[in-house]
C-alpha positions, 0 to 999 in steps of 0.5 A: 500500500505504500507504494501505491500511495506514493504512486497516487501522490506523483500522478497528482503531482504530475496533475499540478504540473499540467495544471499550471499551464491554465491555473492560476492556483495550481500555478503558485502552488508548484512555484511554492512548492519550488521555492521552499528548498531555497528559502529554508538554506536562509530560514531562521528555523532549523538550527535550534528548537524548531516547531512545526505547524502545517495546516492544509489552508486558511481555515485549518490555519485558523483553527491551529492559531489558538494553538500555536500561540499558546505554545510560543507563549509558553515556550518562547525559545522555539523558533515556529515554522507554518507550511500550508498545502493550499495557496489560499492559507500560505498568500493569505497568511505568509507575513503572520508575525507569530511565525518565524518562517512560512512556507508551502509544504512540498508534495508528499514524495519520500525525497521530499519528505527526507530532504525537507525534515533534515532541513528543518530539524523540527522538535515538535510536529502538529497538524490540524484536522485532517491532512495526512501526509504519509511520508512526512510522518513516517520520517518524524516518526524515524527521528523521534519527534513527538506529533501530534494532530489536533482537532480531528474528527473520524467517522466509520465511512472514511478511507481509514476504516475500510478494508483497503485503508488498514495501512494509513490507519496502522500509520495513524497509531504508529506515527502520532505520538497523541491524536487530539479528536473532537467527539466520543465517537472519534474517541470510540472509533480509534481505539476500537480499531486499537489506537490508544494515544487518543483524548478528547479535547475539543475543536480549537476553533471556539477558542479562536473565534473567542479570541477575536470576539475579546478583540473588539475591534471596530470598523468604522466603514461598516459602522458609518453604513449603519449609522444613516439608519440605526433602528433597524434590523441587521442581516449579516450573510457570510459566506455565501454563493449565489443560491444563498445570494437568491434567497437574501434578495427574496427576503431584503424584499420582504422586509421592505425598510425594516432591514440593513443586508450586509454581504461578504460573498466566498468569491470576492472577484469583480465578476461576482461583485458584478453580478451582485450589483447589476444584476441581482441587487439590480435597482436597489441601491448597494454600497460596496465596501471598498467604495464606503465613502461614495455610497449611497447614504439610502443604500440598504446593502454593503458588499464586503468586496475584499477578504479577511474581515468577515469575522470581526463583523459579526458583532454589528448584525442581530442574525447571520446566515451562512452560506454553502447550504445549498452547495458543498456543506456551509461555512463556519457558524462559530465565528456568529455564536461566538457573538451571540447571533442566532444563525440559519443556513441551508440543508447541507450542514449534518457533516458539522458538529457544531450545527447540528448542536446549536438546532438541537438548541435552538440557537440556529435553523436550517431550511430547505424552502425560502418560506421556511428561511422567512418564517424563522427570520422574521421571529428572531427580528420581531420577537424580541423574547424569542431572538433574546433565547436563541442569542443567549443559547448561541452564547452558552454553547460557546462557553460549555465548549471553550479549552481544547487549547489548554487541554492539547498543551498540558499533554503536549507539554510532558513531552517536551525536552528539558521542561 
């Protein structure tokens, strides 16, 4: 299986290569991959107690942050390199100040996997959630450096617990030193399957959208929008695409003048932007963000045309809906509760713990019918005990899950040398 495995990873790199004659991502991330050698030879990591954090892309970064920091707080001799497998973590987060070094991680070969740990030296490993990469573990694992990975979460259908997948799951018991999962049945499932260096600590994403709710940090763009009328309701779309872009122009109908929509789309291209304000906002007048000061002081609509703010916004809405309902599976709703915003969202969410959880307590509802959506927004903004129930359940579940951090350090921590 080994060989099968390494054999699938040189086909998807051959795939990248090809790729990158007409893709613009797949054209950075092989030009990333290429220049990692040279950077680290003039890396400040690797030649003292270095530690490793990969995270697949910028929503698994994310949930490393909470992490990461606490660990250069506690540990504040140790040099801290980031790699990222996907452009949208490394381009995003490649200045992040709380890291020595930043890199792409180079494709998972043997060669690379040699090369690139015998250059970085690491003491510590972590990965969060879920990218697993066989040859990279398997040469930490040969050199004794504790790994651990975080935040994860199994369920009886992945690959690992099919009967083609007993290789990568004798690799996950051999080559973790302790797996952080987030819920009884990972718990159950690994060490039914005779992998005993697992716990429970939670997912570390409520930590870090805790962090940024402590942060207060205002927006005097947003702000100023709102000030021109404000009495009235908040609507804060996040994430969204366009079937959830469809569903808020029914509903800022409905409402009439009785609502303020604020839209920050996934894609953020000027073709989106585009489409969004000509052609479905088409004569309801709409401020874009980066146009903040041209507005129209009656528009109803802001449209957060760039990236990164997302999070910090949540605080001014009353309600969020968040998007990718109607697609893949929706976006992250902690970053709303944290806030204590009810949020609603479209049908595909059962692959997400924490949705789940907050319907079963009332602090969010999904819909499948745009009389559904309607139905559940207008109680939460003209029933100020029924918004005030669901807002204080969104608060209760955030605190009631806070800690994975603490709990992941006080075991990592045994184990680091001389501490």
């Amino acid at each position: 299986m080994r060989y099968i495995y390494s054999f699938g990873i040189k086909c998807y790199a051959l795939g990248v290569r090809v790729a990158s004659l007409f893709n613009p991502k797949a054209k950075q991330m092989l030009a990333g991959w290429r220049r990692t050698f040279e950077r680290l030879t003039v890396a400040p990591v690797g030649k003292g107690k270095t530690a490793w954090f990969h995270a697949s892309s910028l929503g698994e970064f994310e949930q490393a942050r909470p992490v990461l920091e606490q660990f250069r707080k506690e540990h504040p001799e140790y040099r801290i390199c980031v790699t990222f497998f996907s452009p949208s973590g490394f381009e995003v987060r490649k200045e992040y100040p709380n890291a020595d070094f930043v890199c792409y991680l180079p494709i998972d070969t043997r060669a690379n996997a040699i090369r690139f740990i015998n250059m970085l030296r690491p003491s510590v490993a972590f990965f969060a959630k879920y990218d697993y990469w066989f040859n990279y573990m398997e040469q930490l694992r040969r050199r004794q450096v504790p790994t651990y990975i975080f935040s994860a979460i199994f369920r009886p259908k992945q690959y690992f617990f099919q009967w083609y997948g007993k290789w990568f799951l004798q690799q996950l018991g051999n080559c973790f030193t302790h797996m952080f999962v987030q819920n009884e049945e990972s718990l159950q499932l690994l060490q039914s399957h005779g992998i005993r260096q697992v716990s429970i600590a939670g997912d570390t994403r409520f930590d870090r959208v805790e962090a940024i709710a402590r942060e207060e940090r205002s927006n005097q763009a947003v702000e100023q929008f709102l000030s021109t009328h404000p009495d009235e309701p908040v609507l804060l779309a996040g994430s969204s695409w366009e079937p959830d872009e469809q569903h808020l122009l029914h509903y800022l109908q409905h409402r009439d003048s009785r609502l303020r929509l604020i839209i920050a789309p996934h894609v953020v291209s000027q073709s989106h932007i585009n489409w969004i304000v000509n052609e479905l906002m088409k004569g309801i007048p709409c401020t874009l963000y980066s146009h903040i000061h041209e507005g129209d002081p009656e528009s109803r609509v802001l449209i957060i045309d760039n990236i990164g703010l997302l999070s910090t916004l949540y605080r001014y809405a009353q309600v969020a809906y968040i998007g990718g309902g109607f697609g893949a599976g929706i976006h992250n709703i902690l970053e709303a509760i944290t806030f204590g915003k009810p949020v609603v969202f479209g049908p595909n969410y059962h692959k997400f713990k924490e949705a789940c959880d907050i319907i079963a307590l009332k602090g969010g509802h999904s819909f499948n019918l745009y009389n559904d959506m309607e139905k559940m927004l207008d109680n939460w903004f003209d029933n100020p005990e029924a918004y005030q129930e669901a807002s204080l359940r969104c608060k209760q579940y955030m605190t009631d899950n806070l800690g994975a951090t603490q709990r992941i350090l006080s075991i990592v921590n045994k184990n680091i040398p001389n501490y």
